[in-house]
C-alpha positions, 0 to 999 in steps of 0.5 A: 495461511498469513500469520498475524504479528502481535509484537516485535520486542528488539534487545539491544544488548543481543541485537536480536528480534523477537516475534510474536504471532497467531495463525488463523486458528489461535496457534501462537509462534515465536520467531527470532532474527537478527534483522526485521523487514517491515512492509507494515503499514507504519501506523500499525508497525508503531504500535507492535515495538517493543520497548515502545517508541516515545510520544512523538513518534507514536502519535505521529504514526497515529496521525498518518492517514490511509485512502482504501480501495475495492475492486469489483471484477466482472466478467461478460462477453468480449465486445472489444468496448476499450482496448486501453489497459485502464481508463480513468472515469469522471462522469459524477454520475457513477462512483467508480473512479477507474476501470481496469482491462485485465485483458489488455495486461495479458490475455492469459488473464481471461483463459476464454478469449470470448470473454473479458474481465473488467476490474470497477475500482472505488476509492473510499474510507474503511470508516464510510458509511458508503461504499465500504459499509456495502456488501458484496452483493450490492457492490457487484449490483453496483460495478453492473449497473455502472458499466451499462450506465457508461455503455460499456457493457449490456446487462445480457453481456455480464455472467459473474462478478467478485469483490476484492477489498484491499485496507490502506492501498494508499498512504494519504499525502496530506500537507503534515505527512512528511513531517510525520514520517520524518519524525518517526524514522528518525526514531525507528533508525536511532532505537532499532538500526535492524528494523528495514522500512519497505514498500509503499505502506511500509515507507507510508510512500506512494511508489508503483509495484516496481518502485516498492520492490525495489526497495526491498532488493535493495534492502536485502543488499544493504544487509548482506552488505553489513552495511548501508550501501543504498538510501532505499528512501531515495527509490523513486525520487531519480536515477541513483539510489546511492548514499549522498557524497555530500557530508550531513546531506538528509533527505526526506526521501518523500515527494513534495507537496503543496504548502498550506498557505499561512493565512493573513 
């Protein structure tokens, strides 16, 4: 059962973490270590230091945004409708944006081979009304009521469904993010040089799976290293993960995106 961080307060003069956190059932513990790992999403990590951070990179971290995400999995009878291991929609008809064959990733994920499993995937706001306001009932009727629309399924075909809900699976690239993380990174490695930014949420970067793992490995060598051998922010940017050789070279380590156009 996850445990749930109330605050990470950092003495300097120790150079030594201390955190605070609740279980499911109100128990609280208190941990301690020398180095803090976070895959917290920024805006959430912000908001657990201790001493807090200064305006500016407070009220950037409250300024990152986050698209999130449900998948509605289905079961019905194989039929074979599509082999690809996930197809993009883009009929305005439906609200599903992608659809997932579990199947085709490995048929050790559907353990009777006379079935399928498809995931509907929908993109939204945890503050709509829509989508996320649904309940799971009326999203399984949804998923189904999509599949037969796309002639992907019959209604005789489908036999259960079940909802995941997943909170901030994307950071939102929008055209001041990058200026935003910069601005909280610079402080976090200035006041807190054991605190380890990783993973997608954590980094507020759009890596795949293995991108985010690997900036978690490469994390951990930095640490057993005792110092920083690799730039984890450059994980997904090219080949090298290496620190630059040029002197004072800094990097964002974030994708670029379109520019607003001034107006005139």
């Amino acid at each position: 059962m996850g445990r749930r961080v109330s605050h990470c307060r950092y003495d300097d003069a120790a150079e030594l973490w201390t955190i605070s956190t609740t279980d499911a059932a109100g128990r609280e513990e208190t941990l301690t270590a020398s180095h803090l790992i976070s895959s917290a999403p920024v805006r959430e990590l912000v908001s657990m230091l201790r001493p807090k951070v200064q305006e500016a990179a407070r009220e950037s971290a409250h300024r990152l945004k986050y698209r999130d995400f449900i998948t509605v999995g289905v079961i019905l009878k194989e039929r074979h409708t599509f082999d690809d291991n996930w197809i993009y929609v883009h009929d305005p008809s439906v609200q599903v944006g992608r659809i997932q064959n579990f199947k085709s990733w490995s048929p050790e994920m559907v353990p009777d081979q006379a079935m399928a499993c498809y995931g509907l995937e929908y993109f939204c706001f945890e503050q709509e009304t829509g989508l996320w306001a649904m309940t799971d009932d009326q999203l399984k009727e949804l998923a189904k009521r999509e599949l037969v629309l796309l002639g992907l399924a019959t209604a005789d075909d489908i036999t259960d469904a079940c909802v995941v809900r997943q909170k901030k699976a994307y950071p939102v690239y929008d055209d001041a993010y990058a200026e935003r993380v910069m601005t909280v990174r610079t402080e976090l490695e200035q006041r807190f040089p054991t605190l380890h930014l990783i993973g997608r949420n954590g980094m507020h970067k759009y890596n795949n799976q293995d991108h985010s793992m690997m900036t978690a490995m490469l994390c951990v060598e930095n640490i057993l290293a005792g110092q920083r051998v690799y730039d984890c922010w450059q994980v997904n940017e090219d080949a090298e993960y290496h620190e630059s050789d040029t002197p004072g070279a800094a990097s964002s380590g974030l994708r670029q995106v379109p520019q607003r156009i001034p107006a005139v």
